[in-house]
N, C-alpha and C positions, 0 to 999 in steps of 0.2 A: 504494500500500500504506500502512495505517493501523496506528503500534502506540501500543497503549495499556497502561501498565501499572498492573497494584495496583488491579484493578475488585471493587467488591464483583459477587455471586451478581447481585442484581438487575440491576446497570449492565451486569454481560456481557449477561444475557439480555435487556435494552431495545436495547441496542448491535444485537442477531443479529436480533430482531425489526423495528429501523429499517432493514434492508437493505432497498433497491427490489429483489425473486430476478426478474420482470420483468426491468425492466431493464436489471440484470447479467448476465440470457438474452441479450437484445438485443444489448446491449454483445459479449460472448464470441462471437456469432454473425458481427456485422462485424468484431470483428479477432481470426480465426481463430488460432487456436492457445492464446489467454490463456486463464488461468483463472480463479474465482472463489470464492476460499477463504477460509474463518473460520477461526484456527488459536486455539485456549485454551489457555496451559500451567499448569499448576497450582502454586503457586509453592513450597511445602512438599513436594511429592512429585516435582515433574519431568514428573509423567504429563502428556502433553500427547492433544487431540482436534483434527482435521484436517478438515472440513467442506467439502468441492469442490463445485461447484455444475455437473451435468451439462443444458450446453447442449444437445447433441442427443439429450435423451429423447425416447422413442416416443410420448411423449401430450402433451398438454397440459399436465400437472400436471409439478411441481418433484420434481426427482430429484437425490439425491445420495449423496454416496460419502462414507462415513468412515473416516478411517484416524486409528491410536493406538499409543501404547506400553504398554497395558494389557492385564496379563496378567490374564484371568479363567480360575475354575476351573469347569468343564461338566461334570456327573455326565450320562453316558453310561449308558444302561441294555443290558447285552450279556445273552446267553445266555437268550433266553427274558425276557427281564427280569429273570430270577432273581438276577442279577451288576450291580454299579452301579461303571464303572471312572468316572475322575476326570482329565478332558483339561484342558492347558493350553491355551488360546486368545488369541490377542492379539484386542480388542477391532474390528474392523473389518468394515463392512458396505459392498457393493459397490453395492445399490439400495436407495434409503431416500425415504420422504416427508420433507415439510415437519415434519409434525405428530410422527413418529419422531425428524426429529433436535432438534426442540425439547423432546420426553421424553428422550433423548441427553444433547443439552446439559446438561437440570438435573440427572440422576440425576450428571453425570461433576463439574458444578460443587459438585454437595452428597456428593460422595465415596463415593455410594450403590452399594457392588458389587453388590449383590442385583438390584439394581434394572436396572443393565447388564448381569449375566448373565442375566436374565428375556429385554432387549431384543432381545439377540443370540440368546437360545435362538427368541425369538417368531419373527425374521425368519428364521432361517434356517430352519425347517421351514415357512415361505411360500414359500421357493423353492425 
């Protein structure tokens, strides 16, 4: 385990980018049970993002799981549509690409809610 503190925006995301996610398949596949996680916490706000790396996805491609203490707000459309109620949601996605947690990563490093409530709204009506 690697901690680094007091990273600019850029250095975390060159930092997430230099990960071998190969490899670290690899690696998590022979010794069963590890896991391989990115954790960011934001140092002004506390919110932190949790980044696990699931080794035994069903495909080829990189899958992983986010978990957060980010509360976002979700305008729910009820009744016909005609009603717009307003859910709290903690920030967390169960199956995510490569490419999702790297729009993730920047929208949560650049403090962007909009940008992470779009993310989670996008992914969860894909699943």
């Amino acid at each position: 385990m690697e901690r680094i503190s007091n990273l600019e925006i850029a250095e975390v995301l060159t930092k997430f980018e230099s990960i071998s996610w190969r490899r670290q398949r690899v690696l998590q596949l022979q010794l069963e049970g590890l896991s391989t996680m990115f954790k960011v916490i934001h140092p002004t706000s506390n919110e932190f993002l949790t980044i696990t790396l699931n080794a035994y996805a069903k495909t080829e491609d990189f899958e992983f799981k986010v978990e957060s203490n980010i509360t976002l707000i979700i305008p729910q459309r009820e009744l016909f549509g005609l009603m717009i109620r307003k859910n709290k949601a903690l920030f967390a996605i169960k199956q995510s690409t490569l490419e999702q947690i790297k729009t993730s990563l920047t929208a949560f490093l650049n403090q962007d809610r909009a940008a992470l409530e779009d993310i989670f709204t996008q992914i969860k009506q894909a699943h």
